[in-house]
N, C-alpha and C positions, 0 to 999 in steps of 0.2 A: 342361455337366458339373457335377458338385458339387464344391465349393470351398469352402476354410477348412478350418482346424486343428480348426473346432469342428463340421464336418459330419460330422452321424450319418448319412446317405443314409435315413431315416425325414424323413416327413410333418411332424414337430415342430423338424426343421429351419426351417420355418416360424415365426422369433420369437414366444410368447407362445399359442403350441398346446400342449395336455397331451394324451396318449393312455392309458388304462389299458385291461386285461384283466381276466376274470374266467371261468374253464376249470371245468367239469365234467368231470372223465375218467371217469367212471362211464357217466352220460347220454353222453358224447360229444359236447357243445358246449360253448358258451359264447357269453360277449358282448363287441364292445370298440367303447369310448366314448371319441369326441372331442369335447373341452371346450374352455377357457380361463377367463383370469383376469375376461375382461368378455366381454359377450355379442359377434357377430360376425355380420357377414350371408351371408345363404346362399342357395345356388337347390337347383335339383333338376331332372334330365333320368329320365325312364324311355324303354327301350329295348325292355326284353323282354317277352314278351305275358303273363307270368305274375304280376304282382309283389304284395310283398305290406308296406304303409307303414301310417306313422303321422304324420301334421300336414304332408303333402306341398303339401297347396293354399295355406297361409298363404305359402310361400316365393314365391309367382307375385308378379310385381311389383305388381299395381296391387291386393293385399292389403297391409293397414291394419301389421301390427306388420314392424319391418324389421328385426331381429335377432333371433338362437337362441343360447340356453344353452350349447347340447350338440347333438350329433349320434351317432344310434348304431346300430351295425350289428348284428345278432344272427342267432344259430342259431333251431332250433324252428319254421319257420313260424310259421303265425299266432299261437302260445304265444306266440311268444319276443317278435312287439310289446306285452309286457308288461313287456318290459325298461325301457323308454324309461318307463316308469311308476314302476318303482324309482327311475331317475335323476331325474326330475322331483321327486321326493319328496324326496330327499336334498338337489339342489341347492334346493328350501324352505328346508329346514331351515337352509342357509347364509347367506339371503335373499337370495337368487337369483333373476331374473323378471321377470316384464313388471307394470309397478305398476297396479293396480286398487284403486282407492281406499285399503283399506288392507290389500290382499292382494298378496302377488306372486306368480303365474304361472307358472313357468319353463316357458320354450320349445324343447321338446324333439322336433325329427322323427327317425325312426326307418324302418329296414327291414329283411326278415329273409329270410333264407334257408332253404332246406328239405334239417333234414340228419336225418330223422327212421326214414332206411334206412341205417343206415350200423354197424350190431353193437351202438350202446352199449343200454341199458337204461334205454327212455323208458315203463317202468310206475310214474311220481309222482304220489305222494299230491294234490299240491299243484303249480301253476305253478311252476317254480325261477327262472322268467325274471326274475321283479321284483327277486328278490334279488341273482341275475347280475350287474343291471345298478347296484345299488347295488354293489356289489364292485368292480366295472368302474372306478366313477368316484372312487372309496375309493384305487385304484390310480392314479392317473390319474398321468401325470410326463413328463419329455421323451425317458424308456427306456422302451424296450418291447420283448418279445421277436415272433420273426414265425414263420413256417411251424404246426404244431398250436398255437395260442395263441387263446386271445378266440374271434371270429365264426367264426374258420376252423378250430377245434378238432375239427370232426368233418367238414368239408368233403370233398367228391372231387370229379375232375374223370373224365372220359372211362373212363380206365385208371389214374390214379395218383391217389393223397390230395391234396386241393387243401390251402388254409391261410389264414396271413395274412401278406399281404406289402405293403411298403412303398418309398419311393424318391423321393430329390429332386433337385435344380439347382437353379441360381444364373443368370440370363440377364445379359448385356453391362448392362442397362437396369438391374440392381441388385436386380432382383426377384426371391424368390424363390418356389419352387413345389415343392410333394410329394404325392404319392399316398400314399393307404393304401386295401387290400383286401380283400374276404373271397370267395375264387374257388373256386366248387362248382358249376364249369359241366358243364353237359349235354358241353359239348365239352374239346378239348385244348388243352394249352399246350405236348405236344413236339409233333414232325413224328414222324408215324406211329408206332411203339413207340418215337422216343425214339433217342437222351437229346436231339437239339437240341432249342430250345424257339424257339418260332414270334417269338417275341421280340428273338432276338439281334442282329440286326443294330444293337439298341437297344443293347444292353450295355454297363453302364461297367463298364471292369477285368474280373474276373471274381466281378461278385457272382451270379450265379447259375450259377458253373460254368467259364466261361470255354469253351465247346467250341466256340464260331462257328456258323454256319451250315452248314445241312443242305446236303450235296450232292444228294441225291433229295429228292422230293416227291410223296405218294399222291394220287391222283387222289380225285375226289369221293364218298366212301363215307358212309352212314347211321353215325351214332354210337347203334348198337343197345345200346349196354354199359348207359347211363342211359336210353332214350328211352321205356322202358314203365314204369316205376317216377316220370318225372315231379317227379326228388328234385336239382332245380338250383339254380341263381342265385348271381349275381355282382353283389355288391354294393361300394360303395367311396365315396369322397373325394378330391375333389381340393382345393386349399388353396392360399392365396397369402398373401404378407403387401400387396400390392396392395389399393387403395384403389377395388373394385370396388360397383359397386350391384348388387340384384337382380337386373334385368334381364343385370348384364354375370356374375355369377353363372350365373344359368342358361345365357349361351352359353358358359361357361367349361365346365358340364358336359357340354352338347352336343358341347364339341371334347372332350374328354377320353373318350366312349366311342368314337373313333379304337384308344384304345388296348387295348382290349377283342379291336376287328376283328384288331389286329394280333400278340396277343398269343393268343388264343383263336379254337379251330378246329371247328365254326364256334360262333359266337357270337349275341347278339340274337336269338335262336329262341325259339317258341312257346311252349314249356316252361319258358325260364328268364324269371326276372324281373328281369333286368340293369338297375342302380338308378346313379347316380352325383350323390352327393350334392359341390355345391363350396360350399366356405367364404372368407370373404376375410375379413380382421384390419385392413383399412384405412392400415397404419402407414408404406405407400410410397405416395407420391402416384404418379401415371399424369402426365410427363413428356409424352409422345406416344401419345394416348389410342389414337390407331385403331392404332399400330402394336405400340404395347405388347398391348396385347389378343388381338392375333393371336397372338403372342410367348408371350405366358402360355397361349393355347387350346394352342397346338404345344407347348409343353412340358408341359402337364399331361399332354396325350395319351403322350408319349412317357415320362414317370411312369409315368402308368397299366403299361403293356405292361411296362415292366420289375417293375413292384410286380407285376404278376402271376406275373411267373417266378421271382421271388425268392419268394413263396407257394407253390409248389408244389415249389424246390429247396430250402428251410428245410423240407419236412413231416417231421417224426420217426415210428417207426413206435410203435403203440399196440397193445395186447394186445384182441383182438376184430377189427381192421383187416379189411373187405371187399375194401381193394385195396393194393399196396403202395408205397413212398413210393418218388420219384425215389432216394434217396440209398441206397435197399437196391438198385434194380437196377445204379445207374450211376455213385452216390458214391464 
């Protein structure tokens, strides 16, 4: 569970993580960037048949550079991997990067979502994406706001506005672990029209509502609402202050789309490009490596699922809305 007087139940719970946003309410997107003070090592698992990145191969282990700048989630489809261009720009300018003689680099993967059906007004002159994501990282801090915010700003899931939501622990082992998300699945996150959320059994307290678990359960039906429009994906982070390698990175993200399955109905589908980027900050050593590690995949997972519910019961509603937000049918 999360623990300490200083827990925000956000990702940056994670000592020495910064999160910023950066919103469009016209367009109807945005973009939100996770940094830090020094660079940090990451992996990367893809799940869904759709996705759509940027410097995803570097993260695989037995590739040459072993830490990233930044990490960043965005709206726009393919646009919006111009985000992570902004950011890369900016953190230059801070001299930020990976040293090349006498250039620095900045390491920056990225992925995006496609929220490009959703009422706002994507007839621009020009990309907005690069500048998003300079904004994004301009804002960057250990506050952040969740539901219409950053990636998830113009998000939907199934029936209801998706968003951006977040969520941490603290394990026996000392470690800590948070998700953050941007959920604009093909599918749901309640049980049938709702309100429970496929999640709950995860639930601390009641940050997404408190309503428990569903009594009933729909049987196996087509999610027709998104499925010809093709306008999905679930993207996210998961984050330790563990002193992971690459390698233990990517299974870190491998266990953390668990909480996708459990959170989102159905999920990993053909359409969305469900992405789960993990980060580790190195600043707790691994005690009992094999055991800790497990420890850390199970709770990332179970991050995840609640960062998802907390995204779609934080969604506010917006003037333009295609669908409406948990909090207008059942807040």
């Amino acid at each position: 569970m999360v623990t300490g007087p200083e827990a925000r139940n956000l990702i940056t719970d994670v000592p020495g993580l910064l999160v910023g946003n950066a919103s469009d309410p016209d367009i109807k997107t945005g973009v939100t960037v996770l940094t830090a003070d020094t660079p940090f090592v990451a992996g990367v698992h893809v799940m869904g048949g759709a996705p759509g990145t940027r410097e995803t191969d570097l993260l695989a282990a037995d590739k040459t550079v072993e830490q990233v700048d930044a990490l960043v989630l965005s709206g726009g489809s393919a646009f919006g991997l111009d985000a992570a261009s902004g950011v890369a720009d900016a953190l230059r300018v801070r001299g930020r990067g990976y040293v090349v003689g006498s250039q620095n680099v900045p390491i920056v993967p990225g992925a995006i979502l496609f929220d490009l059906l959703n009422g706002g007004d994507k007839d621009w002159a020009e990309n907005p994406y690069k500048s998003l994501g300079q904004s994004a990282l301009g804002a960057a801090a250990v506050d952040f706001d969740l539901g219409s915010e950053g990636a998830g700003t113009g998000a939907t899931t199934a029936r209801l506005k998706g968003g951006l939501g977040s969520a941490s622990m603290v394990l026996p082992s000392g470690h800590t672990i948070g998700a953050l998300v941007a959920v604009n699945a093909l599918g749901s996150a309640v049980v049938g029209q709702g309100p429970h959320f496929w999640a709950a059994p995860f639930e601390v307290g009641q940050e997404f509502g408190g309503r428990g678990v569903a009594t009933e359960y729909p049987q196996v039906q087509r999610p027709d609402t998104k499925l010809a429009q093709h306008a999905n994906t679930t993207i996210g982070i998961v984050a330790t202050d563990a002193a992971l390698s690459k390698a233990q990175c990517t299974r870190l993200a491998v266990a953390a789309h668990d909480g996708f399955a459990r959170a989102l109905f159905p999920s990993h589908t053909p359409m969305d490009g469900d992405l789960i980027f993990a980060a580790a900050t190195g600043a707790a050593p691994l005690m009992e490596p094999l055991s800790d590690t497990l420890m850390i995949g199970h709770a990332a997972s179970v991050c995840m699922a609640r960062a998802i519910a907390r995204a779609v019961f934080a969604a506010s509603p917006k003037d333009g809305d295609v669908v409406p937000c948990w909090q207008d049918l059942f807040g």
